[in-house]
Wavefront OBJ file of the C-alpha trace (Angstrom):
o trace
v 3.745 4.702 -33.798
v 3.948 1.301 -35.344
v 1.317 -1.794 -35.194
v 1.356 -5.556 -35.232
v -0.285 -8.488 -35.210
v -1.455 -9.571 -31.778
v -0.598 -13.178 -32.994
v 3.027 -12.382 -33.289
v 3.296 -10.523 -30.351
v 1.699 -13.072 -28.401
v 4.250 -15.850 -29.928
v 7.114 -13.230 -28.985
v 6.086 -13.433 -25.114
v 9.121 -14.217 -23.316
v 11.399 -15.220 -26.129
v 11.796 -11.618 -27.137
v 9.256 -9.595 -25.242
v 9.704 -9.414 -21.664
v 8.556 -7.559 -18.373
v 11.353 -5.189 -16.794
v 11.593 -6.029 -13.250
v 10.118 -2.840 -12.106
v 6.442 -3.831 -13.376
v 4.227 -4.642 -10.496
v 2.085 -7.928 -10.356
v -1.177 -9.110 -12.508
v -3.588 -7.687 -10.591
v -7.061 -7.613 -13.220
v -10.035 -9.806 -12.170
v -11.423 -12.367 -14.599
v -14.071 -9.591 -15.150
v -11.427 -6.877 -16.695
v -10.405 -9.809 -18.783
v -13.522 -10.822 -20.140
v -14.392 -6.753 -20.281
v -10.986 -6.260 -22.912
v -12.203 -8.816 -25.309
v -15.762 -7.789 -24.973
v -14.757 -4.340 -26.074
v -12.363 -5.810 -28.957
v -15.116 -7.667 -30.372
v -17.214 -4.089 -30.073
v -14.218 -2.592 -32.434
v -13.509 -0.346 -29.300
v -9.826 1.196 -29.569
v -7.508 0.341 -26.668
v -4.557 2.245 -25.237
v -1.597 1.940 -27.281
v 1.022 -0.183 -26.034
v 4.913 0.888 -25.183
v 7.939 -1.243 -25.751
v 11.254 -0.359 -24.727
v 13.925 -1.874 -27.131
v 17.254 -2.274 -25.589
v 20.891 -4.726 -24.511
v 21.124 -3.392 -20.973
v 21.424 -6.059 -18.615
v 17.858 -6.124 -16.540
v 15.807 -8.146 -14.613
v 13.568 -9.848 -16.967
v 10.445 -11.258 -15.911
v 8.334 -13.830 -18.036
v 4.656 -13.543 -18.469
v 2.358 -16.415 -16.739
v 1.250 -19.165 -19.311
v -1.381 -19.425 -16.575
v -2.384 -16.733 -14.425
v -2.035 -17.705 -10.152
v -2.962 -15.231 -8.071
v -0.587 -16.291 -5.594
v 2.409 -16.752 -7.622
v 5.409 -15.930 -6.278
v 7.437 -13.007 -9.057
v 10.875 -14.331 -7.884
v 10.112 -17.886 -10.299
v 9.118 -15.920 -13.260
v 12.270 -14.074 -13.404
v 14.607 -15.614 -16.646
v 18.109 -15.270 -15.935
v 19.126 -16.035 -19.492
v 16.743 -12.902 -20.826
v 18.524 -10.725 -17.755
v 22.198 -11.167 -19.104
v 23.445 -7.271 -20.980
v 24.072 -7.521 -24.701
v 21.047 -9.225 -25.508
v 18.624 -7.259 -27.460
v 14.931 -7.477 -26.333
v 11.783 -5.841 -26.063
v 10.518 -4.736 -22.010
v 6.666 -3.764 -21.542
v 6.470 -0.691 -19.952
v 2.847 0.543 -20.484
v 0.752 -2.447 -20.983
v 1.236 -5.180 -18.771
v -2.334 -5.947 -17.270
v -3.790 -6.242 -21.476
v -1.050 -8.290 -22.796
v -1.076 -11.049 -20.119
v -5.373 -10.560 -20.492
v -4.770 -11.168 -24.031
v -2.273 -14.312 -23.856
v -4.575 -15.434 -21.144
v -7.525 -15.522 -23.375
v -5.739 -16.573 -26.540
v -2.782 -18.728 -25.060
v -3.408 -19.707 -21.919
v -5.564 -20.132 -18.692
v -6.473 -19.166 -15.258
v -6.094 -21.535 -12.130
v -7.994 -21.299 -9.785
v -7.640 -21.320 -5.852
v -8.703 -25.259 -5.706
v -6.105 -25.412 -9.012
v -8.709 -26.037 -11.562
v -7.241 -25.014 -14.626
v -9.935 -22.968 -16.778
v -9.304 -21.340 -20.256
v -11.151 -18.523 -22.044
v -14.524 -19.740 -24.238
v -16.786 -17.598 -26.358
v -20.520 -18.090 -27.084
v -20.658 -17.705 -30.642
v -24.263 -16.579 -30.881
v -24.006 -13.900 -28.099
v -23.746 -10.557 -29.412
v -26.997 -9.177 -30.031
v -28.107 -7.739 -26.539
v -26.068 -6.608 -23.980
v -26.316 -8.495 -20.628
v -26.889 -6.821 -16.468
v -22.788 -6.881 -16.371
v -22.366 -4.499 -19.244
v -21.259 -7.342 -21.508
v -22.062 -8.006 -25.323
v -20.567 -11.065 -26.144
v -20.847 -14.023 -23.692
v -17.176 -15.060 -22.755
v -16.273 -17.396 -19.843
v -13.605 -18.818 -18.080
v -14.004 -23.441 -17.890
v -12.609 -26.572 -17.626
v -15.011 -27.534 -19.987
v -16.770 -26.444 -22.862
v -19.970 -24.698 -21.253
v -22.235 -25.616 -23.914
v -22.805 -26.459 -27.905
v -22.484 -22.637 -28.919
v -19.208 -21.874 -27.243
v -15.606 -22.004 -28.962
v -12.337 -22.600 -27.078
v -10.866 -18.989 -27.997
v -6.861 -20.867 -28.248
v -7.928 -22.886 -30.564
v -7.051 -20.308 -33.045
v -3.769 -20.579 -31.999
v -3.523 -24.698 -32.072
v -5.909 -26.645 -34.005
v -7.519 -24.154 -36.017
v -3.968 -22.243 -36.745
v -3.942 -23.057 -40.432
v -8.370 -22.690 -41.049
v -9.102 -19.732 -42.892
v -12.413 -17.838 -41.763
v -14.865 -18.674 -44.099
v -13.611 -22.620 -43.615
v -13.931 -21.953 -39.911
v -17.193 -20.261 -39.999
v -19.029 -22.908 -41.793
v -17.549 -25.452 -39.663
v -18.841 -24.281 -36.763
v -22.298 -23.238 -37.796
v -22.643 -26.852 -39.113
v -21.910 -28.133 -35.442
v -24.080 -25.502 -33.518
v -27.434 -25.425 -36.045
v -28.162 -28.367 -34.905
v -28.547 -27.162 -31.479
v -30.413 -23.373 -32.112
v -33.872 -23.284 -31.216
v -36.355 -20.275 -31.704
v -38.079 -19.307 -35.229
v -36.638 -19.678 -38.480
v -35.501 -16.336 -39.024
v -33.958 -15.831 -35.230
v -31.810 -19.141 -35.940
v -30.888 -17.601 -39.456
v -29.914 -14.619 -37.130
v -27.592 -16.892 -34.994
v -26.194 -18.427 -37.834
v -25.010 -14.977 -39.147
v -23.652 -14.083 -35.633
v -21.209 -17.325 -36.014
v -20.033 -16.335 -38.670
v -19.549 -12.286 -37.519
v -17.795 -13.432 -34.225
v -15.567 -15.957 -35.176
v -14.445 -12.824 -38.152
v -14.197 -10.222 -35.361
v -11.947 -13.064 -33.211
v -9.553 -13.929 -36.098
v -9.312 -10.329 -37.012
v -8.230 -9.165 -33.428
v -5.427 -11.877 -33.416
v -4.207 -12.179 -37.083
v -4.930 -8.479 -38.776
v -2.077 -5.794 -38.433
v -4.180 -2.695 -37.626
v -5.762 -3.875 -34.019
v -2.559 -3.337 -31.696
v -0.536 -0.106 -31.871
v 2.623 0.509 -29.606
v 5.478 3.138 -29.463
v 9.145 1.975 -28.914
v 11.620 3.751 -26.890
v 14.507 2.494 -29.470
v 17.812 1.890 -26.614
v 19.554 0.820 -29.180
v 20.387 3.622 -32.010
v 19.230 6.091 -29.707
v 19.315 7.564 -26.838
v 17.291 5.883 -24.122
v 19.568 5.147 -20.972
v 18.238 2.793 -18.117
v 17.688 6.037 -15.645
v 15.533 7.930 -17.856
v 13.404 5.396 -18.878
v 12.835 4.162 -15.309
v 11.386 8.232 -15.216
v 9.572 7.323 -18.593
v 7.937 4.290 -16.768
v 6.863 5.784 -13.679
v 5.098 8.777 -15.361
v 2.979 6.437 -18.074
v 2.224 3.928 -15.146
v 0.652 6.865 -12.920
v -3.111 5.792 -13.467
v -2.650 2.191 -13.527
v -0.835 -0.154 -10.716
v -0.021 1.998 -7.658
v 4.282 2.505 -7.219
v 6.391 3.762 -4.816
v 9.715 4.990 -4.833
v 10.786 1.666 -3.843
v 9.439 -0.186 -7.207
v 12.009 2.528 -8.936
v 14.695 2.050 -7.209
v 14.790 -1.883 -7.252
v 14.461 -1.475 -10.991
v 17.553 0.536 -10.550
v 19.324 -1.672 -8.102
v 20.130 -4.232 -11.213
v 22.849 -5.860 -9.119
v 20.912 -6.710 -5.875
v 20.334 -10.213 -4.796
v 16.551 -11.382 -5.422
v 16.683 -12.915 -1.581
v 17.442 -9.182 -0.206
v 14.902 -7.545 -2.469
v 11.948 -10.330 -1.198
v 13.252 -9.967 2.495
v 12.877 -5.997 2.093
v 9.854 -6.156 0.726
v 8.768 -8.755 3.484
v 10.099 -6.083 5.999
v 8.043 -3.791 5.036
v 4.832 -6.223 5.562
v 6.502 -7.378 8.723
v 6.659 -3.488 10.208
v 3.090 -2.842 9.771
v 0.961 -2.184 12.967
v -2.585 -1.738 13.120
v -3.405 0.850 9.881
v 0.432 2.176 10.136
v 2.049 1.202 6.678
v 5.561 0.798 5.707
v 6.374 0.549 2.147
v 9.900 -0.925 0.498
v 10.674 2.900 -0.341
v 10.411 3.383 3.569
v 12.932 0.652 3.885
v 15.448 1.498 1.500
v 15.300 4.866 2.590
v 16.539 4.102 5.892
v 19.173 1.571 4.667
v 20.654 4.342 2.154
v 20.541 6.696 4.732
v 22.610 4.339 7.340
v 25.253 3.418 4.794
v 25.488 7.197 2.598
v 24.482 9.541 5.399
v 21.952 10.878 2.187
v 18.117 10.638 2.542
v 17.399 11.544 -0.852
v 16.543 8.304 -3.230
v 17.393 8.361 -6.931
v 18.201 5.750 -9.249
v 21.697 7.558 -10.000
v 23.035 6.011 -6.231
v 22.890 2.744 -8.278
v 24.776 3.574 -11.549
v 28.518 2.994 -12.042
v 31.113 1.786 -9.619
v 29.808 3.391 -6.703
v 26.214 2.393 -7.163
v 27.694 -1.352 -7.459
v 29.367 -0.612 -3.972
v 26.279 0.116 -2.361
v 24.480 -2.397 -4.003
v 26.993 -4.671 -2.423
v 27.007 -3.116 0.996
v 23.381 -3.494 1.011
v 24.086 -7.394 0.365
v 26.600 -7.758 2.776
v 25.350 -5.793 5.276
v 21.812 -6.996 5.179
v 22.197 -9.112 8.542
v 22.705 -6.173 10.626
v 19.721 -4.286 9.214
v 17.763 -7.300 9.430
v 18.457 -6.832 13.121
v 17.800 -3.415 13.375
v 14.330 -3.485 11.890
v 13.575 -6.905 14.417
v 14.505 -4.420 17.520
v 12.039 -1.805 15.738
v 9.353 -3.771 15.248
v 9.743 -5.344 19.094
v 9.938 -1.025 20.294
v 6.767 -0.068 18.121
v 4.753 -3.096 19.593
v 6.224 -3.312 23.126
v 7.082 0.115 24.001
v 5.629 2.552 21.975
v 1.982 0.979 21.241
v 0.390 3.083 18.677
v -1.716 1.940 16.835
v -3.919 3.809 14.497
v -2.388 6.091 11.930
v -4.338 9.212 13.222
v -1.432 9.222 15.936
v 1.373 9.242 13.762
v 2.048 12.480 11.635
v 5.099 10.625 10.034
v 6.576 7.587 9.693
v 9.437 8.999 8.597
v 10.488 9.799 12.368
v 11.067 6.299 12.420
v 14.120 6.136 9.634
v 16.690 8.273 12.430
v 15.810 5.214 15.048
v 16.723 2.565 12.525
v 20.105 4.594 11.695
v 20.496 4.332 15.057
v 19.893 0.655 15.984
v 22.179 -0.191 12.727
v 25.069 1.842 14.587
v 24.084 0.823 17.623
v 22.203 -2.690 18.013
v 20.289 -3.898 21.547
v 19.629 -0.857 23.574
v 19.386 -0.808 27.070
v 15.768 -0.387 28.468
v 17.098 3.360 29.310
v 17.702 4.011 25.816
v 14.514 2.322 24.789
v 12.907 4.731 26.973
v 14.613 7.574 24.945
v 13.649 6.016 21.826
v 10.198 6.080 22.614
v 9.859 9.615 24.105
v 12.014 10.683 20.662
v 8.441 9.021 18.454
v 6.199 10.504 20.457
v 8.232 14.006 20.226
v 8.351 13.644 16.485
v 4.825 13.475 16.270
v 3.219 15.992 19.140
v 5.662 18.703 17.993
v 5.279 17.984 13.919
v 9.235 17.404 13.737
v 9.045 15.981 10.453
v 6.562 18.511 8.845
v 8.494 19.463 5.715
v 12.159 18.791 4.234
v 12.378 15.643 5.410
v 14.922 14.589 3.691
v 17.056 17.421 4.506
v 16.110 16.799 8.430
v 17.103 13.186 8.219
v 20.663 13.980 6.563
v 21.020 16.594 8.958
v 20.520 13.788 11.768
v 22.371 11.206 10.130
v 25.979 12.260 11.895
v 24.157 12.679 15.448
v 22.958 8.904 15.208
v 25.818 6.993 13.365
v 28.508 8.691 15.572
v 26.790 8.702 19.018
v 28.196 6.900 21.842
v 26.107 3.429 22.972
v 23.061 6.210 24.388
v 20.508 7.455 21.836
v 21.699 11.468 21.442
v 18.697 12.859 22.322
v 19.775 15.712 23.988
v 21.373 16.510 20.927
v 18.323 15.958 18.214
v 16.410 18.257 20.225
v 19.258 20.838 19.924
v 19.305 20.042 15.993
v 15.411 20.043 16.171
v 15.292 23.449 18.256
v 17.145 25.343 15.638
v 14.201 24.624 13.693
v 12.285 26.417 15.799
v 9.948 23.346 16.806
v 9.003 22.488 20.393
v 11.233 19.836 22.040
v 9.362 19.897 25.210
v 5.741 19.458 26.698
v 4.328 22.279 28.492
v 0.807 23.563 29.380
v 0.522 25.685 25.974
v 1.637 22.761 23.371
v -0.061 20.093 25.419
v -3.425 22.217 25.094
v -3.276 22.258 20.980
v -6.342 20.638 19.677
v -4.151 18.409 16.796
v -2.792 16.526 19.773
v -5.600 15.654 21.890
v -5.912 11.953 20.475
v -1.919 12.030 20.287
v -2.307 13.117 24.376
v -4.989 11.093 24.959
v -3.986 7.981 24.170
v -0.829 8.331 26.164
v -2.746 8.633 28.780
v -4.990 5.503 28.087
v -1.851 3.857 27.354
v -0.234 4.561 31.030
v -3.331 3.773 32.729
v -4.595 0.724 31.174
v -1.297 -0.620 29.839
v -2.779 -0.467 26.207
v -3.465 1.346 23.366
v -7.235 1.702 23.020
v -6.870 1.985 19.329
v -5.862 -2.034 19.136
v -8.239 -4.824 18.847
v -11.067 -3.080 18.900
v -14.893 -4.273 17.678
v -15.215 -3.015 13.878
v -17.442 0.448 14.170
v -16.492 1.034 18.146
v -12.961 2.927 17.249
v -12.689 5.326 20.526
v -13.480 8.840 20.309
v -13.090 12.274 22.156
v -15.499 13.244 24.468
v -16.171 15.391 26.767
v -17.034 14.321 30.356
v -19.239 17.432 31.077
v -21.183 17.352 27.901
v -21.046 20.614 26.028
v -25.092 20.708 26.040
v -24.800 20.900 29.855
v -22.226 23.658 30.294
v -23.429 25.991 27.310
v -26.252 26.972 29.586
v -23.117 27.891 32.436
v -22.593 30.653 29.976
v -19.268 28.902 29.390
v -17.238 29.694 26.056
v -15.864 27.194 23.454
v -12.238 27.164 25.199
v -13.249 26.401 28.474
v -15.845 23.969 27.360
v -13.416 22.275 24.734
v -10.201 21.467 27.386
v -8.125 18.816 27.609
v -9.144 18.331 30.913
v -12.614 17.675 30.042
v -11.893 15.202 27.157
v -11.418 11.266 27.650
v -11.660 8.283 24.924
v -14.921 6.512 24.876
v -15.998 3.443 22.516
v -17.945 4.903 19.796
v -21.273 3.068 20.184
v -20.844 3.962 23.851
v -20.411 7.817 23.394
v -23.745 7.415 20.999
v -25.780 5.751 23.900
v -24.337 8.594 26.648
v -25.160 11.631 24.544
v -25.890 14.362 27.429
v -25.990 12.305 30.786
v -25.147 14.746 33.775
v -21.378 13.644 34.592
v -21.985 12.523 38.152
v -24.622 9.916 37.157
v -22.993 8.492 34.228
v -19.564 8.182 36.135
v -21.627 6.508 39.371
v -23.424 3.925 37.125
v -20.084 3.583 35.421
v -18.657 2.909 38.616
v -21.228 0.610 40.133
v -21.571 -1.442 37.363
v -17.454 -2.303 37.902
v -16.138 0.226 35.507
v -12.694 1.557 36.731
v -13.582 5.319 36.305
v -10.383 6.103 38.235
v -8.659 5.662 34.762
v -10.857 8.125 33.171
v -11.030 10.477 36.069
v -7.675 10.675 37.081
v -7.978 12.763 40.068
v -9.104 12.753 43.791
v -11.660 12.651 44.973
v -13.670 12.674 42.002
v -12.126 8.960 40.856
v -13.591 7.813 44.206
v -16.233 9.930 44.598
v -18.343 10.693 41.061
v -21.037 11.941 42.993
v -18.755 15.219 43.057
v -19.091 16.076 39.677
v -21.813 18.487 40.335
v -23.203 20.743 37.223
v -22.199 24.402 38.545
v -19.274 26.303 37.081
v -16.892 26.031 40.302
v -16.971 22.515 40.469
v -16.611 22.237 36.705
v -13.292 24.236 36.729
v -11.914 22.453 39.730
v -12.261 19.109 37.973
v -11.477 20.211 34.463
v -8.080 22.007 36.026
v -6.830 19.451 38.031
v -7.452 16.942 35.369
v -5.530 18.792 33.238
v -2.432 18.995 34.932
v -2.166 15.258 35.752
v -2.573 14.356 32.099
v 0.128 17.067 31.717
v 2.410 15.217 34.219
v 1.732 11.720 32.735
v 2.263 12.481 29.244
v 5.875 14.132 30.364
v 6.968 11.378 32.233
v 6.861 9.111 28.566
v 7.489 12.473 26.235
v 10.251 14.001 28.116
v 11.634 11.340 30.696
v 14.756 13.556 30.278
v 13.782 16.578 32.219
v 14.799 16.270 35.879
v 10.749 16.297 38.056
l 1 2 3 4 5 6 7 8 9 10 11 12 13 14 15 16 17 18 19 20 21 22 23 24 25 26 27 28 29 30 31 32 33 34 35 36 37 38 39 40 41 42 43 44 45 46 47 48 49 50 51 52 53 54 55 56 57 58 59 60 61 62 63 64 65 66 67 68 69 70 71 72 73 74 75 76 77 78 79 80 81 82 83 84 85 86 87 88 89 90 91 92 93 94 95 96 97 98 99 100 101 102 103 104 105 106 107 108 109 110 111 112 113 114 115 116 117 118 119 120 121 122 123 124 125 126 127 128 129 130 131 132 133 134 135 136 137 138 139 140 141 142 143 144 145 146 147 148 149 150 151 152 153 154 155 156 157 158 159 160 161 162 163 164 165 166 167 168 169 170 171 172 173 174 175 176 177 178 179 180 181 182 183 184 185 186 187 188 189 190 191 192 193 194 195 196 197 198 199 200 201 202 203 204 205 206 207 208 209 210 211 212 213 214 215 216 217 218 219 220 221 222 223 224 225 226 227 228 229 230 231 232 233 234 235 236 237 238 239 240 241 242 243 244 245 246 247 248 249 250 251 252 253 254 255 256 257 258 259 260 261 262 263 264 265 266 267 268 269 270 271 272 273 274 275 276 277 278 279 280 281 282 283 284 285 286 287 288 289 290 291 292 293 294 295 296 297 298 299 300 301 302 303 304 305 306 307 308 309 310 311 312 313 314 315 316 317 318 319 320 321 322 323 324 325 326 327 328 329 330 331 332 333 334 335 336 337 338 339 340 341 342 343 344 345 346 347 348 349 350 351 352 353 354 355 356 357 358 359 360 361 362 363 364 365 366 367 368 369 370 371 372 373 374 375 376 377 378 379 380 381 382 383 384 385 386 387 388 389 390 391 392 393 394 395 396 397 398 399 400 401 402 403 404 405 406 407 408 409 410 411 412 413 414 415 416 417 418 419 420 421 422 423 424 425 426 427 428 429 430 431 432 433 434 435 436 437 438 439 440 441 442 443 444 445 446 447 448 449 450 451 452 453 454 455 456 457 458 459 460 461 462 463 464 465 466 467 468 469 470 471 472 473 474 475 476 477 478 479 480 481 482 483 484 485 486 487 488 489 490 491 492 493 494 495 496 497 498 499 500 501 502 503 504 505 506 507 508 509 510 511 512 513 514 515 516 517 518 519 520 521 522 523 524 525 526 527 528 529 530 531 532 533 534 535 536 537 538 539 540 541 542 543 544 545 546 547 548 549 550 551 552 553 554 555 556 557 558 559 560 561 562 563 564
């Protein structure tokens, strides 16, 4: 472990200390800012830092001069810094504190009206700690906020060369002027100016503040691969990654216009509270162009890692396509929603393999795409090994005729011993009832009941025979909790039913213009709620017959590929 002065370090931002283009954006409010120096000034120990040392050729990324919230990471990228045989230092544990620290000692923060405000410290605070948790007082201004405070870069500019005792007396000769209270309590500030502006110059000009380990690439052994593994394994508690942030670190030869459009794509996919992430997208690219699901910074080393890196480039139009026709079939024909109906999104990589083989499909093969999702997800395709499932895939897709195969991924999915079909036993599983549900919903109102709705009245399960009615029947928990006695309701709705007999909710439903027919689904109780009377016989009627036409409608979108 070695240390430094934060001064140098600071003046060795982005001439020879860099970002690797695998860290993730600034992302610490002006409060974890002003909470770093307030804990320097305590003499509180920080994290150590960790440099990597090394002439590979890698993205390098500059630090902000002044942090924007909304800048755009493709402009602070230095090309001249990226070039191989170069020898400089990349940041891979300590990212947020080192642009905190050049922003307080260096630079500024703009603001969203573009006010440029830099880092100030009141140099009587110190002696009570404030409702925030702070010590010191430290702010960010245009201005100076007052007589006490001291523009903190100004130990890096105009008072460079001023020793501490020089500066100290300076400044309490400008702010005693200005300190009220008794004689002793401005004595006490006056000693506090002093204190502070030490504490200051010792956290930017003393060697034993900053501490930092250095992976040394270049008299030792510290290859680009391993220390992407290095960086993802320190980074764990701090800035959320993906596999995607690894393996654009690895992909050193990919154009920055396909990385930002990737990353847009996965932004672009996302419906209702389904995500996509860029790991998600370069997944399914590798997988159209390798066959191989598996993602590992090794498919971008050496020759052939530069041919897929190129592939990616060149082919980038076509998969650009591919995820446009997805994102038209997940909004237009397969309307879902909320992520409580999806298992995996990974069912979604084999349809992308597909449209990249085999752009523009017919509405027939739509229709086959969309009972394949919904297949995926009632029968848990995609459980486990998922990789392993979507190699095993890969040749069915890429080498089908124009149709989507699948007849033959329910084969593949079969010898898995998974369900490929819908029948009354699977149908009946209580982990599919939304799933079931809201195909129903979706048939009969042409709309997922999980989109737009009022924050707080999300639709839930419930039973149209309330359970508090039929437990008296002597009924058990199996008949009472059926499929064909469950329906969606708004949430604030199903709080203001509670236990209203059936046939008096559904006729004040119905009277007041409500189509119940959707909810009922069967004659002649969709005409006629008065018939669902509280007695065990005319429970089971309902409840069976219900049942088997949300059986028949969720088969005609799950498996439109069995003859009726």
């Amino acid at each position: 472990m070695k240390s430094r002065r934060l001064y140098d370090i600071l003046d060795d931002l982005n001439k020879k200390i860099y970002l690797p283009h695998i860290q993730r954006p600034f992302v610490w409010s002006e409060d974890q800012v002003r909470k770093l120096l307030d804990s320097l000034l305590r003499d509180y120990p920080i994290q150590t830092l960790l440099f990597w040392r090394t002439r590979e050729e890698i993205k390098a990324r500059k630090f902000m001069t002044d942090v924007r919230r909304d800048v755009d990471l493709h402009t602070l990228y230095d090309p001249q810094a990226s070039v191989g045989g170069v020898e400089r230092h990349f940041v891979l544990d300590g990212q947020q504190r080192l642009q905190a620290l050049h922003t307080l000692f260096a630079g500024a923060v703009i603001s969203e009206a573009g006010e440029r405000r830099e880092a100030w410290l009141d140099l009587t605070s110190g002696q009570a700690q404030d409702a925030d948790g702070f010590w010191f007082g430290i702010r960010f201004a245009q201005a100076s906020p007052g007589p006490t405070w001291y523009r903190i870069a100004n130990l890096r500019s105009l008072d460079d060369k001023t020793g501490d005792k020089q500066l100290a007396r300076r400044e309490q000769r400008r702010i005693e002027p200005h300190l009220t209270g008794t004689e002793a309590e401005r004595h006490a500030a006056l000693d506090r100016i002093e204190d502070n502006l030490k504490d200051l110059i010792h956290i930017l000009r003393d060697g034993d503040v900053f501490w930092f380990d250095e992976l040394d690439g270049v008299v030792a052994d510290y290859p680009y691969e391993r220390v992407l593994e290095v960086f993802v394994r320190v980074n764990n508690g701090g800035t959320k990654l993906d596999g995607g942030d690894l393996m654009f670190a690895a992909m050193k030869g990919l154009s920055e216009e396909i990385e930002e459009r990737v990353e847009d794509t996965a932004r672009e996919l996302c419906v209702g509270d389904i995500q996509f992430d860029k790991s998600w997208v370069l997944k399914a690219i590798v997988l159209a162009l390798t066959g191989k699901a598996t993602l590992a910074p090794r498919l971008f080393a050496g020759s052939d890692g530069s041919a897929l890196i190129a592939r990616i480039d060149a082919d980038w139009p076509r998969f650009e396509t591919a995820f446009e026709q997805l994102h038209d079939l997940l909004h237009q024909d397969i309307r879902v929603t909320a992520d409580r109906l999806v298992r995996s999104t990974v069912s979604l990589i084999p349809v992308v393999n597909y449209l990249y083989h085999h752009p523009s499909p017919d509405p027939t093969q739509r229709q086959q795409i969309v009972a394949y999702f919904h297949k995926a997800q009632l029968f848990n395709w995609f459980g486990a090994s998922t990789d392993q499932l979507l190699t095993g895939l890969h040749p069915k897709l890429a080498g089908a005729s124009s149709e989507f195969p699948l007849a033959d991924v329910k084969t593949f999915f079969a010898g898995y011993r998974r369900d490929t079909e819908l029948n009354a036993d699977n149908i009946a599983k209580a982990g599919v009832r939304a799933m079931i549900l809201n195909l129903v919903y979706r048939e009969k109102f042409d709309a997922s009941l999980f989109h737009s709705q009022f924050p707080g009245n999300e639709p839930h399960i419930d039973h149209i025979y309330p359970r508090a009615r039929l437990k008296p029947l002597g009924l058990d928990s199996d008949e009472i909790n059926h499929l064909g006695n469950f329906r969606f309701v708004g949430a604030t709705d199903n709080i203001r039913k509670r236990a209203e007999l059936p046939d008096a909710h559904f006729l004040r439903m119905k009277q007041g213009g409500v189509p119940v027919e959707r909810h009922l689904l069967v004659e002649p109780w969709a005409s006629d709620p008065a018939r669902l009377k509280l007695d065990v016989q005319s429970y089971r009627a309902f409840r069976d017959a219900r049942f088997a036409a949300i059986l028949k409608i969720a088969q005609g979108i799950v498996d439109p590929e069995v003859a009726p």
